[in-house]
C-alpha positions in Angstrom: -31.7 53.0 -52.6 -29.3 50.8 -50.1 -30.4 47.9 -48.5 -30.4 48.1 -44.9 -28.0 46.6 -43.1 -28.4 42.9 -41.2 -27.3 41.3 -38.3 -24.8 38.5 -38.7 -26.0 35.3 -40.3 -27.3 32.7 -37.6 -27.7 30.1 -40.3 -23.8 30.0 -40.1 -23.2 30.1 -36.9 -22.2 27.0 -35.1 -25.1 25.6 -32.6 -25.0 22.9 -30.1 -27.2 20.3 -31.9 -24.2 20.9 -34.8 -21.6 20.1 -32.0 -23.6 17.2 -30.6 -23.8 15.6 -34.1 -19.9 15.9 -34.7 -19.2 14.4 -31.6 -21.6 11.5 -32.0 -19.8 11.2 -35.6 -16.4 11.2 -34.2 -17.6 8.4 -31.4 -19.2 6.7 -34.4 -15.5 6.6 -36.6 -14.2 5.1 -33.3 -16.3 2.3 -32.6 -16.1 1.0 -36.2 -12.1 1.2 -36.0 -12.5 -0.4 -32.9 -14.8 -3.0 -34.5 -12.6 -3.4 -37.5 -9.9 -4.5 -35.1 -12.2 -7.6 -33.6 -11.4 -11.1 -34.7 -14.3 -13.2 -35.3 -14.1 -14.7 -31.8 -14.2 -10.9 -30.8 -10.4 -10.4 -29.4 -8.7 -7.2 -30.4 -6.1 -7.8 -32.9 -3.6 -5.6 -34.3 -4.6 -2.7 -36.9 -3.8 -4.5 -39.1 -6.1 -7.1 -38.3 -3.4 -9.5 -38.1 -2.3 -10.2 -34.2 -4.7 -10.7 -31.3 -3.1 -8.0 -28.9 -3.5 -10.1 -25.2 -5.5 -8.8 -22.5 -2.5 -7.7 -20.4 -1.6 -5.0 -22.9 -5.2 -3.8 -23.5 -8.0 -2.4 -20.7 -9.8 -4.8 -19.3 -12.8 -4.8 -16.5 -10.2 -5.3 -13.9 -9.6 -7.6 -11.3 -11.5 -8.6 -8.4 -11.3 -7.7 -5.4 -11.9 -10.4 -3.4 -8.7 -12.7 -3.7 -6.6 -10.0 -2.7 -8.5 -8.9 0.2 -9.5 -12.8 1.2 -5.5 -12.8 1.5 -4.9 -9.8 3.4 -7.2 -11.1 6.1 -5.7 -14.8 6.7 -2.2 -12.7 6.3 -3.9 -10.1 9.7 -5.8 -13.7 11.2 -1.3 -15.4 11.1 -0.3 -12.3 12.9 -2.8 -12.3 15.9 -2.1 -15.9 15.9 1.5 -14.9 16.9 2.4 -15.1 20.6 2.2 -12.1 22.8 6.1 -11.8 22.8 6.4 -11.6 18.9 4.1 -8.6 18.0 4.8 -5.1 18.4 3.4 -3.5 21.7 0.2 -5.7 21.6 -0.8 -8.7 19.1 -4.1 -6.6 18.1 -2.4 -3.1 17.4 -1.6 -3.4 14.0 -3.6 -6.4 13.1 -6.8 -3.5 14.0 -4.9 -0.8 12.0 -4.5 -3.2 9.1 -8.2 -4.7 9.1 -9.4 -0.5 9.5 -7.7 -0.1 6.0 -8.6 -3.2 4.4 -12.1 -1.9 5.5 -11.9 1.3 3.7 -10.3 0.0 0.8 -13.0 -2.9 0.2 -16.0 -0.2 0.7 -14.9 2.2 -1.6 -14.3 -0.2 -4.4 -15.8 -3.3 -3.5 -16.0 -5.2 -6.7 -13.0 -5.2 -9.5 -10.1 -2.9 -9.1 -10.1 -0.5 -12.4 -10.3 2.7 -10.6 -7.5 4.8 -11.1 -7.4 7.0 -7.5 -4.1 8.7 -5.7 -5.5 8.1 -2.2 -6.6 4.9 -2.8 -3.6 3.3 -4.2 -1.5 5.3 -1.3 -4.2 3.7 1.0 -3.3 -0.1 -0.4 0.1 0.8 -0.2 -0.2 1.6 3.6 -1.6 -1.1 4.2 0.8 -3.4 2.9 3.6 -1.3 4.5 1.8 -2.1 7.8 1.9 -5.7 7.5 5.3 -5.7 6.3 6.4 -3.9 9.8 4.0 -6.5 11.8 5.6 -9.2 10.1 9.6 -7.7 10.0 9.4 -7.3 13.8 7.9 -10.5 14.8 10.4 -12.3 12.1 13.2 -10.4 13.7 12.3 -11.2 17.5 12.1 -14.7 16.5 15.5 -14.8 14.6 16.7 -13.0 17.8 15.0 -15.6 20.2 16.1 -18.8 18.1 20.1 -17.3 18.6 20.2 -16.3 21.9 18.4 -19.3 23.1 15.1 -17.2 24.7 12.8 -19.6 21.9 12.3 -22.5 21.1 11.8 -24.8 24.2 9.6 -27.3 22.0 9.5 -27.9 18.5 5.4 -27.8 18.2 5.2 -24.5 18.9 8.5 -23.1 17.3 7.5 -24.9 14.1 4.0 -23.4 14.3 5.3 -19.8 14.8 7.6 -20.6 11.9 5.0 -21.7 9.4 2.7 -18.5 10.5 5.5 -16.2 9.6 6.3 -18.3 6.6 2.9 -18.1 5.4 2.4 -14.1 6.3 5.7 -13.3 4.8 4.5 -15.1 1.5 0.9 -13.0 1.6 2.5 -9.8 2.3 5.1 -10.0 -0.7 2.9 -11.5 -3.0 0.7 -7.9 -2.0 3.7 -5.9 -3.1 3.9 -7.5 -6.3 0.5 -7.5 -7.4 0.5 -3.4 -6.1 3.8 -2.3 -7.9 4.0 -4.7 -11.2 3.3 -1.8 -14.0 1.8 1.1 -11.3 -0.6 -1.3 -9.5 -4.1 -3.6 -11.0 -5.8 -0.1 -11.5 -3.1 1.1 -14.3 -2.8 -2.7 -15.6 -6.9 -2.7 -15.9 -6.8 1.0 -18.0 -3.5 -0.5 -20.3 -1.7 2.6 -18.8 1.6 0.8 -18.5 2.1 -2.2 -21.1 6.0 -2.5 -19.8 5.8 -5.1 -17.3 8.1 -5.6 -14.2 7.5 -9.4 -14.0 7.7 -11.5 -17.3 5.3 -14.7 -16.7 5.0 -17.1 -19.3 2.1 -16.4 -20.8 4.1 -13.0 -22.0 7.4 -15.1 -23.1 5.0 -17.6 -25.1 1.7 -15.7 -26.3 1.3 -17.9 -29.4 0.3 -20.5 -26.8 -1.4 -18.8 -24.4 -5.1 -17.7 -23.7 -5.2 -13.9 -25.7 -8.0 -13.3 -22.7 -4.9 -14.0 -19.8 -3.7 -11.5 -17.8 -2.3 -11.6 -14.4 -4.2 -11.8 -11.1 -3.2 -11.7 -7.5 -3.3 -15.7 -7.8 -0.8 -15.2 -10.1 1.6 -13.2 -7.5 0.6 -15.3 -5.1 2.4 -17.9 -6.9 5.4 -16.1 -8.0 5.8 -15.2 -4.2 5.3 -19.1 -3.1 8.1 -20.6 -5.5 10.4 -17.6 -4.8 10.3 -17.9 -1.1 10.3 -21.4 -1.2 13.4 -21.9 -3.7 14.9 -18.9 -2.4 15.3 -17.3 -6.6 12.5 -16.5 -9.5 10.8 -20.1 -11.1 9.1 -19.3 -14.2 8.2 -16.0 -13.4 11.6 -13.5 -14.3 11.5 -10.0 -12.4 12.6 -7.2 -15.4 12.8 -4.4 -13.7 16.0 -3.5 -10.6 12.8 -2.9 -8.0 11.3 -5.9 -8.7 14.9 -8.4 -8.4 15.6 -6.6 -5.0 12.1 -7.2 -3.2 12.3 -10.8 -4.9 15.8 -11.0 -3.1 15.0 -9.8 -0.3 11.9 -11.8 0.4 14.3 -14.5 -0.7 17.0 -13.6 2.5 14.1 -13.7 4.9 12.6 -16.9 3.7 15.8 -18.2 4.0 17.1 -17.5 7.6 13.4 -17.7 8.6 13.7 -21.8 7.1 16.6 -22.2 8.2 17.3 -21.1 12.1 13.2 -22.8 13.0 14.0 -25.9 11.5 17.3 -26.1 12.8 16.1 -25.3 15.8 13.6 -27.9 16.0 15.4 -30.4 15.0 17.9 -29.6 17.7 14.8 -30.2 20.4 13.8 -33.4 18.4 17.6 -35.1 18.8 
């Protein structure tokens, strides 16, 4: 006599609670490798336990977004503050576009930026792109004025238009910086780019810097200062080709921005 025949064995067979408890094994072996590579002040170092990596080549809870968009509005506030002959078709037209995005941009992520999103990047680059037209064309119809004579009747008010297109011109490049150094602060918060475009010096001397540093919109903010104010880089070196033109060019417009409205005034002074 044969047995009878059986159905395959389900004691074999794979189940979900089997795949649940690899998976919660494999998330285990992570988080002690991640573990084993915490110094005893808890700083990821190297594997072999030997260098604390900084926090500008590791993720991080990303930046806040405050600064940046504290910035964007004084940078909208300088261009309505422009007279009527400087802006483009109206002094409100692309101050309102510009607050509109910055709008957007703060609601859907409010607090630090470490979301990695097409649109929303494309959005923040818009925005910028914006202000950067606002302030060419008002920078160019002063340059224009200030040579053909049209501006600059007194010096309080041509040094005051001066200083606001100074100041917006500083804002708006220190926006492209912060957006393009290594894809943008989303990519910099997830470590998905650890080449950088700008080499501050916490990156040239790490042994002396804080591991926790990485760089913030302050950070740009600064580089943008010193380079339009010295007209070339200070202690912050641009890497990469993009990153020496846009430091050159905001270098050009600082430049014969300076030096046509103070020439200028003191012209009206004598």
């Amino acid at each position: 006599m044969t047995d009878a025949p059986t159905g395959p064995d389900r004691s074999s067979a794979p189940t979900a609670r089997d795949a649940d408890a690899a998976e919660v094994g494999a998330l285990s072996a992570q988080l002690a490798r991640l573990e084993h590579r915490l110094d005893p002040q808890g700083r990821f170092t190297d594997p072999d336990g030997g260098v604390v990596i900084p926090a500008w080549r590791r993720a991080t809870d990303g930046e806040n977004r405050w600064p940046v968009a504290l910035a964007t509005a004084v940078a909208i506030g300088l261009q309505v503050a422009l007279p009527d002959r400087l802006n483009l078709a109206s002094r409100f037209l692309l101050p309102a576009v510009e607050t509109v995005m910055l709008a957007v941009l703060v609601s859907l992520n409010p607090q630090r930026v470490d979301r990695v999103s097409r649109p929303l990047r494309r959005l923040a680059l818009a925005l910028i792109a914006v202000g950067s037209l606002a302030n060419a064309y008002s920078a160019t119809l002063l340059v224009i004025g200030l040579v053909d004579g049209s501006l600059g009747g007194s010096a309080g008010p041509l040094l005051s238009t001066g200083a606001a297109i100074y100041l917006t011109n500083v804002i708006i490049f220190a926006m492209w910086y912060w957006e393009l150094d290594r894809g943008g602060p989303a990519a910099r918060a997830t470590a998905a780019n650890t080449d950088p475009d700008f080499l501050f010096p916490q990156m040239a001397t790490p042994h002396i810097a804080d591991p926790d540093w990485e760089p913030a919109f302050v950070d740009y903010l600064y580089v943008s200062f010193t380079n339009a104010t010295a007209f070339s880089p200070t202690d912050t070196m641009p890497l990469t080709r993009w990153a020496k033109m846009i430091m050159l060019l905001q270098s050009a417009v600082s430049l014969v921005t300076i030096a046509l409205v103070v020439a200028r005034a003191v012209n009206i002074l004598k």
